[in-house]
VMD Tcl script that draws the C-alpha trace (Angstrom):
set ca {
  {88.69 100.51 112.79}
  {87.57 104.37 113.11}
  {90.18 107.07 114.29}
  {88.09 109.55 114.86}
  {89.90 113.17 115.88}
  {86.87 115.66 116.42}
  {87.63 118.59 114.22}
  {91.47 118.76 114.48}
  {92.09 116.07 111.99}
  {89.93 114.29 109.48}
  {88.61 110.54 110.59}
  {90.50 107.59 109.06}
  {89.08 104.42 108.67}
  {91.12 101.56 108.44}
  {89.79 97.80 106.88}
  {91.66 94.83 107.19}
  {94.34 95.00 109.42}
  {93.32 91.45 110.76}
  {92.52 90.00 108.01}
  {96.09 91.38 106.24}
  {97.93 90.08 109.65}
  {96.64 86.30 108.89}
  {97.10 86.42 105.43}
  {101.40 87.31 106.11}
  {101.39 85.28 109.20}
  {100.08 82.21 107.37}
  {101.41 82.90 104.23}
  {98.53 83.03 102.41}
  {99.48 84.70 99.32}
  {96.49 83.14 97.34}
  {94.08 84.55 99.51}
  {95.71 87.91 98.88}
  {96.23 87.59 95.21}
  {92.05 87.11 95.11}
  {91.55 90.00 97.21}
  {93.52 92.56 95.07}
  {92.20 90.53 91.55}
  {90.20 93.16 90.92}
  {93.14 95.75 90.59}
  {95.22 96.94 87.95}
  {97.30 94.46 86.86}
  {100.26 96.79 87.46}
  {99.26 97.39 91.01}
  {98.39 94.01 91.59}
  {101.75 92.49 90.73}
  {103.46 95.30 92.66}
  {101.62 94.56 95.83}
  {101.63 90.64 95.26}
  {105.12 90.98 95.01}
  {105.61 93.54 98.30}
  {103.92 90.75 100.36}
  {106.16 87.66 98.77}
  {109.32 89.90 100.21}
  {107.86 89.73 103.63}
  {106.83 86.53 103.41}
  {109.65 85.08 102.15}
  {112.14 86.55 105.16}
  {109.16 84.91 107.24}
  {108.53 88.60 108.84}
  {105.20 88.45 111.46}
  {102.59 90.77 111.52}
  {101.04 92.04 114.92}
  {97.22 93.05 114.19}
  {96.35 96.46 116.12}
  {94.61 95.85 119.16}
  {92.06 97.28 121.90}
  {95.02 97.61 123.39}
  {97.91 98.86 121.16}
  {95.29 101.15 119.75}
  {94.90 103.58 122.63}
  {98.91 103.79 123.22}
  {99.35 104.60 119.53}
  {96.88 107.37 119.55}
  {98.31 108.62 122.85}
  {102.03 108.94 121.67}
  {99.85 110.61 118.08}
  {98.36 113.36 120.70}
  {101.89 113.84 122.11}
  {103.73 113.86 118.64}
  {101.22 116.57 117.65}
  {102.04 119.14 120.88}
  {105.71 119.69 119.16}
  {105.51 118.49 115.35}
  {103.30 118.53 112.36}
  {101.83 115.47 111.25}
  {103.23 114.00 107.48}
  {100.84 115.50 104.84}
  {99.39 112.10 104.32}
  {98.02 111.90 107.95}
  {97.35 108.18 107.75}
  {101.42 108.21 107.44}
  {101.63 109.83 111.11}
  {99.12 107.43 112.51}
  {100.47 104.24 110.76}
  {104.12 105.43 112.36}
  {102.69 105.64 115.52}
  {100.22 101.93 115.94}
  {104.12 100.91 114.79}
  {105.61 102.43 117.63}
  {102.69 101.83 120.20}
  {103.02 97.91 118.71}
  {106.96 97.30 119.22}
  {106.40 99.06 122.81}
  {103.41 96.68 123.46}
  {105.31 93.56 122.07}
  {108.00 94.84 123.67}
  {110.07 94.44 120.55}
  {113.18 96.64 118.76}
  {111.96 99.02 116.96}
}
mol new
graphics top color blue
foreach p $ca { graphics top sphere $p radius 0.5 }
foreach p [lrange $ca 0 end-1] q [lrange $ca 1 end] { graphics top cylinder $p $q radius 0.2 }
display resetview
């Protein structure tokens, strides 16, 4: 997926977000554990470990879609008019497909 922002902020590019969505939802930690394999070992037991606490409290994932995507960039725009974005911009955006996904899903945020 490609967030491009003309000039104002730098394009993000984000891989996986289905794939990562079907590996939680059917708790496919071995699938994940040979996707990060070529990691630090470190890293890899950090992440492996991230994804066995949301697995294990049997947490869903809700991929972005064509049309959570739009709504999460839209609320992005409007955060922007009053607020600076976190210096990690792909923070901001993440916070906002959150958002944009609970309103969507019409789920608690």
């Amino acid at each position: 997926m490609l967030f491009d922002f003309g000039n104002e902020f730098p394009t993000l590019i984000d891989f996986g977000n289905l794939a990562i969505a079907e590996v939680i939802n059917s708790k496919r930690i071995d699938v994940f554990q040979q996707a990060v394999s070529q990691l630090d070992k470190f890293l890899q037991k950090r992440i492996v470990r991230r994804l066995r606490f949301i697995i294990e409290r049997d947490i869903k994932c809700v991929a972005l879609t064509k049309f959570i995507v739009p709504n999460g960039l839209d609320l992005f725009a409007r955060f922007v008019e009053e607020h600076n974005p976190k210096e990690n911009l792909r923070n901001s955006i993440n916070d906002m497909m959150i958002l944009a996904t609970a309103i969507n899903e019409n789920h608690d945020l």
